[in-house]
C-alpha positions in Angstrom: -16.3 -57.1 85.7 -16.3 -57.3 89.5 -17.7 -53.7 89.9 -20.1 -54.6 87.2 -22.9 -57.8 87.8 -24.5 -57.4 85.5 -21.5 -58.7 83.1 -21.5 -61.4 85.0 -25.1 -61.9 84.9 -25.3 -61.8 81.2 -21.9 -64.4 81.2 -22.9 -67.3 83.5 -26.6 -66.8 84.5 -28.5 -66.4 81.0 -26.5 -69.1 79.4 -27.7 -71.8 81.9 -31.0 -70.2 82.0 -31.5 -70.6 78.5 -30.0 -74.0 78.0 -31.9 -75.4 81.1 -35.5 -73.4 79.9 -34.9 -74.3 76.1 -33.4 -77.5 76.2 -36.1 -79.5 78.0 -39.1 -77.4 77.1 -38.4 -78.0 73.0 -39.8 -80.6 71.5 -41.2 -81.9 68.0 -42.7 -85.0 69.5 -46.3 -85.3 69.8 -47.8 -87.2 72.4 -50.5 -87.6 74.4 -52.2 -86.0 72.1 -56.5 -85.1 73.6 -58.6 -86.5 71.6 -62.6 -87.6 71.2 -63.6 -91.0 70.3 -67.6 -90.8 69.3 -69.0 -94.0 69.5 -72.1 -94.0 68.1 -72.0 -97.3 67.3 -72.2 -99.5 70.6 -71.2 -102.7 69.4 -68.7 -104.8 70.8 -65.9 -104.2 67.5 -66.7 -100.7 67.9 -65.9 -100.5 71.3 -62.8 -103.0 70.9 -61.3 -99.9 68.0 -62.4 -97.3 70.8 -60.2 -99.3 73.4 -57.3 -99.0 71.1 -57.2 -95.3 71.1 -57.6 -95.3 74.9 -54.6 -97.7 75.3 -52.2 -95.9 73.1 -49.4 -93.8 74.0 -49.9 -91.2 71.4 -53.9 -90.2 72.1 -55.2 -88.9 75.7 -58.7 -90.6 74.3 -62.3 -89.8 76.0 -65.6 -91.7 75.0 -68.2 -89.5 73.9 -71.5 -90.4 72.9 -72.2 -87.0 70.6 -70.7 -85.5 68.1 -72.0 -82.4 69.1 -70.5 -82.3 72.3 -67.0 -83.5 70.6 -67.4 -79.8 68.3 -67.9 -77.8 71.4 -64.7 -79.5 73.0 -63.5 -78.8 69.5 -64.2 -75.0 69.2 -62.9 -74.5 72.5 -59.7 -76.4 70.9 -59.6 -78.7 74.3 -59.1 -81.6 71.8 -57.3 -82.0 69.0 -59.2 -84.6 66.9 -62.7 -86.3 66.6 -62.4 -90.0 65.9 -66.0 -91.0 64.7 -67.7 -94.3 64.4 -70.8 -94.0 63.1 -73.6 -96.3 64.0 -73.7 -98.3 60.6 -70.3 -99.4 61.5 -70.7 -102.7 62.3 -73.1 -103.1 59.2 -70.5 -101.8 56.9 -67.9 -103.9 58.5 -69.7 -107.2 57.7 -70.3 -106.1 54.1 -66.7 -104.9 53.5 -67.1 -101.3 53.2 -65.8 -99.7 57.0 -64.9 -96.3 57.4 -63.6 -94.2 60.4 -64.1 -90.4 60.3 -61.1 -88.3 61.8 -61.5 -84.7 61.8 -58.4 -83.2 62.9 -58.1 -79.6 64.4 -55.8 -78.3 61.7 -54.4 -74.8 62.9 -50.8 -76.3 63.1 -50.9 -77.6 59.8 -47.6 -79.9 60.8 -49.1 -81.1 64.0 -52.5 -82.1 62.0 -50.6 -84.3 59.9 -48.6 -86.1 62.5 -52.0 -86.8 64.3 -53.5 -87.9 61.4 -50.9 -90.3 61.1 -51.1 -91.7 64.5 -55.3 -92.3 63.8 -54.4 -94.3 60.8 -51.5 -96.1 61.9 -54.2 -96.9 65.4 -57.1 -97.8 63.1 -54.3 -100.2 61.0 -52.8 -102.0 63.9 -56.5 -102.7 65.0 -57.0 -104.3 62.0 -54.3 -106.2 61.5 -54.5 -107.7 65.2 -57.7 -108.2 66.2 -59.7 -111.9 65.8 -62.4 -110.8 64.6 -63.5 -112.6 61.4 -65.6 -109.8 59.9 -62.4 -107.5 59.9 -60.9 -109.6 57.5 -63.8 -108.8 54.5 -62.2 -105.8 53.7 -60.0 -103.1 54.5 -61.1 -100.2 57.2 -61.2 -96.8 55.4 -59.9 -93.6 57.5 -61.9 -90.5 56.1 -59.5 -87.4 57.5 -60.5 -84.1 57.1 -58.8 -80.8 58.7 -61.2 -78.0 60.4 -60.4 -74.6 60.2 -56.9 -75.1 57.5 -58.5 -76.8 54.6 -55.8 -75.7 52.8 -53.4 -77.6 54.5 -51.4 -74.5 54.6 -48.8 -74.0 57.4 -48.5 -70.6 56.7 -51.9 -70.0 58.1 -50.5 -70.8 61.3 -46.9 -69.5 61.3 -48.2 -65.8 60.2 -50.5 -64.9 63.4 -47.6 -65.8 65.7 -45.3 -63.7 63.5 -47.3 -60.7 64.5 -47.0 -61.4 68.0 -43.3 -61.5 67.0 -43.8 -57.9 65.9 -45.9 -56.9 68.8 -43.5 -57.5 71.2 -40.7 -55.7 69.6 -42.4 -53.1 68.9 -43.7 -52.8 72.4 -41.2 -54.2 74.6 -38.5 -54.1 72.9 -38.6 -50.6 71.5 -39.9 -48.9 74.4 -36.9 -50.5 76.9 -34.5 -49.3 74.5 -35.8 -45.7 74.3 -36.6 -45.1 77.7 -33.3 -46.6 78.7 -31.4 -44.2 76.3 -33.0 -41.0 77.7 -32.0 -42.6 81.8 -28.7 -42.7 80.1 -28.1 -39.3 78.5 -30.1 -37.6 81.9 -33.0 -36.4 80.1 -35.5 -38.5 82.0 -34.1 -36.6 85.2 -34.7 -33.2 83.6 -38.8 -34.1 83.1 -39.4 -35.0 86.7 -37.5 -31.3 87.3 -40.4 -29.8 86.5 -43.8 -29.6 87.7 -45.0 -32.7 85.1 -46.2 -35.6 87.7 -44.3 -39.7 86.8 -47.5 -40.7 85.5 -47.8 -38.3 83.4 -44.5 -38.7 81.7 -44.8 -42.4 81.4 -49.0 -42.0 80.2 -46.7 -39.6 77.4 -44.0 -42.2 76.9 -46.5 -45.0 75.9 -49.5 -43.3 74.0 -46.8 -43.2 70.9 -45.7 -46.0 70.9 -48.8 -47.7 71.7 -49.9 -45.9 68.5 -47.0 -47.5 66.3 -48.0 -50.7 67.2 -51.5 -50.0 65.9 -49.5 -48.8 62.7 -47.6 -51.8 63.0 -50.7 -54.0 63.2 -52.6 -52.6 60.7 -50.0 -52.9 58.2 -49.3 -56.9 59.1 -52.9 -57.6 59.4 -53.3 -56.2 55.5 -50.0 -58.9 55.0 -51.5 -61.5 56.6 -54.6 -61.3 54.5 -53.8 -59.8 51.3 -50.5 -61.2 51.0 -50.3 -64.3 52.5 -53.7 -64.8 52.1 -54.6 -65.8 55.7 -58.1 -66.2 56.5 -59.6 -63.5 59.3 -62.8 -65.5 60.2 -63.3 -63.8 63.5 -64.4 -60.2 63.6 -61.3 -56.9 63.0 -62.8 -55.6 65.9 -62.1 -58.3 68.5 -58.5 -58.4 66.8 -57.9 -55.2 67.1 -59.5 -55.1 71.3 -57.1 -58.3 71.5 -54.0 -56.6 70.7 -54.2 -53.7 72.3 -54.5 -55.3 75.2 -51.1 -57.0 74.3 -49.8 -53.6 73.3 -50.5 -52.7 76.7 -48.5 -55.5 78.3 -45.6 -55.2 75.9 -45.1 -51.4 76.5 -45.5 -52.4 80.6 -42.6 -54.9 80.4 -40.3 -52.4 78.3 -41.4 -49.2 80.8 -40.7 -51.5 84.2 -37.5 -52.7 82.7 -35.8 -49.6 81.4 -37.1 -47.6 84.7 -35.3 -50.7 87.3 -32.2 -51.2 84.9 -31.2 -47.4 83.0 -28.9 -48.8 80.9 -29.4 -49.6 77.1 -27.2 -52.8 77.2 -28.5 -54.7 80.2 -32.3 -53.6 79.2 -32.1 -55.1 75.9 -30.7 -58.0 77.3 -33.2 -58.6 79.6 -36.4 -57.4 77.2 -35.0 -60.3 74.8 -34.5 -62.9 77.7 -37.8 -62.1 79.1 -40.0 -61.2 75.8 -38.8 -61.9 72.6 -37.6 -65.3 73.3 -40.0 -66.8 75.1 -42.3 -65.2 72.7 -40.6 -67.5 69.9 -40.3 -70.7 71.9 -42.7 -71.0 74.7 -45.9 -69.5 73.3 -47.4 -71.8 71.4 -46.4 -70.4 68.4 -43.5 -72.9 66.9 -43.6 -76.1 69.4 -46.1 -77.5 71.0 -47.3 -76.4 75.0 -48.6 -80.1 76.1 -45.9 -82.0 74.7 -43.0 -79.8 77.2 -42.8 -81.4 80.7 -44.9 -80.0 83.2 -42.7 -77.7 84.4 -42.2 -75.7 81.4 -45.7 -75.7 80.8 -46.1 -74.1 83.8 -44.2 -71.3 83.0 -45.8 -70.7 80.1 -48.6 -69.7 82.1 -47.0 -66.5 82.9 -45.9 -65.4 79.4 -48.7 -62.9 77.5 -47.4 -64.3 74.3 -49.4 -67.7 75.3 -52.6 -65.9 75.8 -51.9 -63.3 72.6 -50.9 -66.1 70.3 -53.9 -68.3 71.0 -56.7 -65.5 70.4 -54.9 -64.9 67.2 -54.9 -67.8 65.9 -58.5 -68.7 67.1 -59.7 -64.9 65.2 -57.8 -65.4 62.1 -58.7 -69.0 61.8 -61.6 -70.1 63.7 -63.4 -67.1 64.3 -65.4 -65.4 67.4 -65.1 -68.5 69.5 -66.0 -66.5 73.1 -64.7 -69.7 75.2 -61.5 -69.0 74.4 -61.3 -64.9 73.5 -62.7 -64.3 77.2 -60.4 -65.7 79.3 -57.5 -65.1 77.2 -58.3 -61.8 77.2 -58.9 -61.4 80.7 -55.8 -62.6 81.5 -53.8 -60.2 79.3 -55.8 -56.9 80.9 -55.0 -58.1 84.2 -51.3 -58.4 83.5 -51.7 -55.3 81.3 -52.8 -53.3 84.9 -50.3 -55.0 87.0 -47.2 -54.3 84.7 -48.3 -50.2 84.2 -48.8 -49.6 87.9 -45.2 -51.6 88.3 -43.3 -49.5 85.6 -45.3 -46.0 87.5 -44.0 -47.5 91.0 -40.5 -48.0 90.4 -40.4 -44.5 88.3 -41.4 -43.0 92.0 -39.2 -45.2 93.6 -36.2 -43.7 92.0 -37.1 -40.2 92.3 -37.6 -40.9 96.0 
């Protein structure tokens, strides 16, 4: 074990990392939760419900004056609900007949509902505590409705970060393992014998497998919609630019790991440590980003799966929405560059 650290590695270092990552950055709560209050109505009761979201715990709450501007804050997904008072509020108010509009950003069918929730219980405890006597006439109606999952259908959500699941074995996971297996049995050592350049052997090593994960897409893209019956609102050609540029990444991390580590063992431990896992827990894809401490948010920033997971679930579900396809995408092409000219440096290296 002495003569070999990376045992010991695998022993005492990944168990603390993954307790210390996983353990504070998992959560179900939801808190905090951004959120646009439209007041359109600008009387005093108005404002006195508005003040309530403001003051909660649950909602991060800014005052808007325009619904239009609370659906482009929307679309870009910066909040997560548009509470709406309507300028006959008052009115309706005195003659018994309130209503609230809450329109809920529904992707995460589970976290909809929970915030849904917290706007009625808000809109209830109003009610039931403030002195004013024209409150009392009648009871305040929430209208909720979900954009983008009418359905109410968690699978709509759960199935876009599946395939990023399937990405990033396919690419990571798959190429560390095979490239790692031919450093093992010397085979690797036998191509850079001959006149073929590095960059030529890795270019060969990842056009196949980037092609398999284009197979592997098309195959759970025709799942998603023909089986599962997954809306694909954005355009096939933006999903499929999107994930190749994922592709890319994936297939960087597996080359750069199996080139520094050669063995099968020790690469797939570290392709799951570094990939797969985080892929599962910190994208975005099963809990919640802004509800982990700060921290862990943090690195989430430096996980593709983050980037990958939101322009899927923004094409499949909400369509071409360019404020948050761009940078997403830029981010993954630049990490897709960096990671290939890492994986073709430390090939040289070792030759050298």
């Amino acid at each position: 074990m002495v003569r070999d650290p990376s045992s010991i590695a695998m022993g005492i270092v990944l168990p603390v990392l993954l307790i210390l990552l996983f353990g504070y950055g998992l959560s179900l709560d939801v808190r905090e939760v951004p959120v646009a209050v439209v007041l359109e109505d600008p009387s005093p009761t108005a404002r006195e419900l508005a003040a309530r979201f403001q003051l909660s715990e649950y909602f991060d709450a800014r005052l808007l004056a325009s619904m239009r501007q609370a659906r482009d804050l929307m679309q870009r997904r910066e909040i997560d609900a548009i509470v709406r008072l309507r300028p006959d509020f008052s009115r309706r108010l005195v003659i018994g007949d309130p209503a609230v509009q809450v329109l809920v950003h529904g992707i995460d069918a589970n976290r909809a509902r929970i915030i849904q929730g917290y706007a009625q219980g808000a809109v209830a405890g109003w009610a039931a505590t403030t002195e004013r006597p024209e409150v009392r006439a009648g009871p305040v109606a929430v209208q909720s409705r979900l954009w983008f999952n009418e359905a109410h259908e968690s699978r709509y959500f759960l199935v876009p970060g599946l395939i990023v699941l399937v990405m990033t074995l396919i690419g990571a996971m798959l190429t560390a393992l095979v490239v790692a297996r031919e450093w093992e049995r010397g085979t690797f050592e036998a191509l850079f014998v001959t006149p073929v350049r590095a960059g030529e052997i890795l270019l060969g090593k990842t056009v196949p497998y980037f092609l398999l994960g284009i197979a592997g897409l098309a195959l759970c893209v025709l799942a998603a919609r023909f089986l599962f019956g997954v809306p694909l609102r954005g355009s096939i050609g933006l999903l499929a630019a999107a994930s190749a540029l994922y592709l890319l990444v994936a297939l960087g991390i597996g080359l750069l790991i199996s080139s520094a580590v050669k063995s099968q063992f020790v690469a797939s431990q570290i392709t799951l440590l570094v990939t797969f896992l985080p892929a599962l827990m910190l994208s975005g894809f099963l809990f919640d980003l802004r509800s982990m401490p700060a921290a862990v948010r943090a690195i989430s920033y430096l996980l593709p799966a983050r980037y990958y997971v939101a322009l899927l679930q923004t094409i499949f579900l909400a369509g071409d929405v360019r404020e948050v396809i761009v940078p997403n995408a830029l981010v993954l092409a630049g990490m897709a560059l960096l990671l290939l000219a890492l994986a073709r440096r430390a090939t040289r290296k070792t030759l050298a």
